[in-house]
C-alpha positions as CSV (number, residue, x, y, z in Angstrom):
1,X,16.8,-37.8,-45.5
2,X,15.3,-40.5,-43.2
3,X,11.5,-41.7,-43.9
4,X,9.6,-42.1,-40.9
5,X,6.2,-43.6,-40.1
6,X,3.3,-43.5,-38.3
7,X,2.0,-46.2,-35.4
8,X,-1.2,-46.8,-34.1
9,X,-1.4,-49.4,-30.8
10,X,-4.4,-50.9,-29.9
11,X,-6.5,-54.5,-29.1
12,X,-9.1,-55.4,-31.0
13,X,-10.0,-57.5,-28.2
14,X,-10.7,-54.4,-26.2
15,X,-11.6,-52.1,-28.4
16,X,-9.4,-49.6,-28.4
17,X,-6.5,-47.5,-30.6
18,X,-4.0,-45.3,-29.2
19,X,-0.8,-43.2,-30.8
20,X,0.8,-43.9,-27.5
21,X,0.6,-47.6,-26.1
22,X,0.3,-46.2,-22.5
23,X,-2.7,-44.3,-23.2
24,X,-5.6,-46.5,-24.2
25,X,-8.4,-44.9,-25.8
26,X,-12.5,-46.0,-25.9
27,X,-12.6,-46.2,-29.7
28,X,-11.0,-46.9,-32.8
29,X,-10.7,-43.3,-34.0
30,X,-7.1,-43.1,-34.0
31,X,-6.4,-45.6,-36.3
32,X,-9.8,-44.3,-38.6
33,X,-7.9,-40.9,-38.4
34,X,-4.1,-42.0,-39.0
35,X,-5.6,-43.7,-42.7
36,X,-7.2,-40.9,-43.6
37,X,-4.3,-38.7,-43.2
38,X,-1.9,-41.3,-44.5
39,X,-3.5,-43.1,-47.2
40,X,-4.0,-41.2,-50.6
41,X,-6.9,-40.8,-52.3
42,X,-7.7,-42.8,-55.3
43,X,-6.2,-41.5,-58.5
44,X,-9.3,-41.9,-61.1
45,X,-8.8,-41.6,-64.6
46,X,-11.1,-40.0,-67.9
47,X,-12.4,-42.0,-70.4
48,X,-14.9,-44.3,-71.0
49,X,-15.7,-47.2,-68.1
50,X,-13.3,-49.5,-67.1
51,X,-13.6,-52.2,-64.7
52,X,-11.1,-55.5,-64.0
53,X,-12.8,-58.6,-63.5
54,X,-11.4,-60.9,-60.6
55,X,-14.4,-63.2,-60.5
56,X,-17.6,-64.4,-62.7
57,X,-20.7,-66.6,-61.4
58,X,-24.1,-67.2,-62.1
59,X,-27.2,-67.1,-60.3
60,X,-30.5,-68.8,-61.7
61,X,-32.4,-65.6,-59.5
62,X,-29.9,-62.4,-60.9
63,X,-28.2,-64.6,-64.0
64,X,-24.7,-63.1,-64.7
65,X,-22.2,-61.8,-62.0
66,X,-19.2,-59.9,-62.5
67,X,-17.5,-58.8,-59.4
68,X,-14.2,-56.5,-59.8
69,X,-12.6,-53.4,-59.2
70,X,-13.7,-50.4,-60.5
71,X,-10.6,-48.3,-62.8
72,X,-12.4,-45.4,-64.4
73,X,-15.5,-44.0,-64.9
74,X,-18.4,-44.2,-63.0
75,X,-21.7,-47.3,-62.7
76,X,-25.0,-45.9,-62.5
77,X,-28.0,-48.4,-61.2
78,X,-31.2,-48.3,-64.1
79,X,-33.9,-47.4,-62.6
80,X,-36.4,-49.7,-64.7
């Protein structure tokens, strides 16, 4: 069984995405649409928080920054 794929033509300099390259298009949509039906949803796990760290830094203004990606569970902003 052969496993096929999907293309999406376009410029970026023109603005435009097309499933046929003959047939240009006045937006992006095609290729907006062609992710979502191609691309899975994130798989998110239960349990407690869990986020992987790529980068630290500091700020005098905001002090400690982790940025990272998300694993499982969910942040919530404090409102104080």
């Amino acid at each position: 069984m052969a496993v096929g794929f999907s293309n999406v033509y376009g410029s970026a300099k023109n603005n435009w995405m097309s499933t046929d390259w003959k047939k240009q298009t006045d937006s992006v949509a095609p290729l907006l649409d062609m992710v979502l039906e191609h691309v899975p949803s994130p798989e998110i796990g239960e349990g407690n928080t869990q986020m992987l760290i790529t980068s630290l830094d500091f700020s005098s203004f905001t002090g400690r920054i982790a940025i990272g990606r998300l694993q499982r569970g969910q942040l919530i902003q404090d409102e104080s």
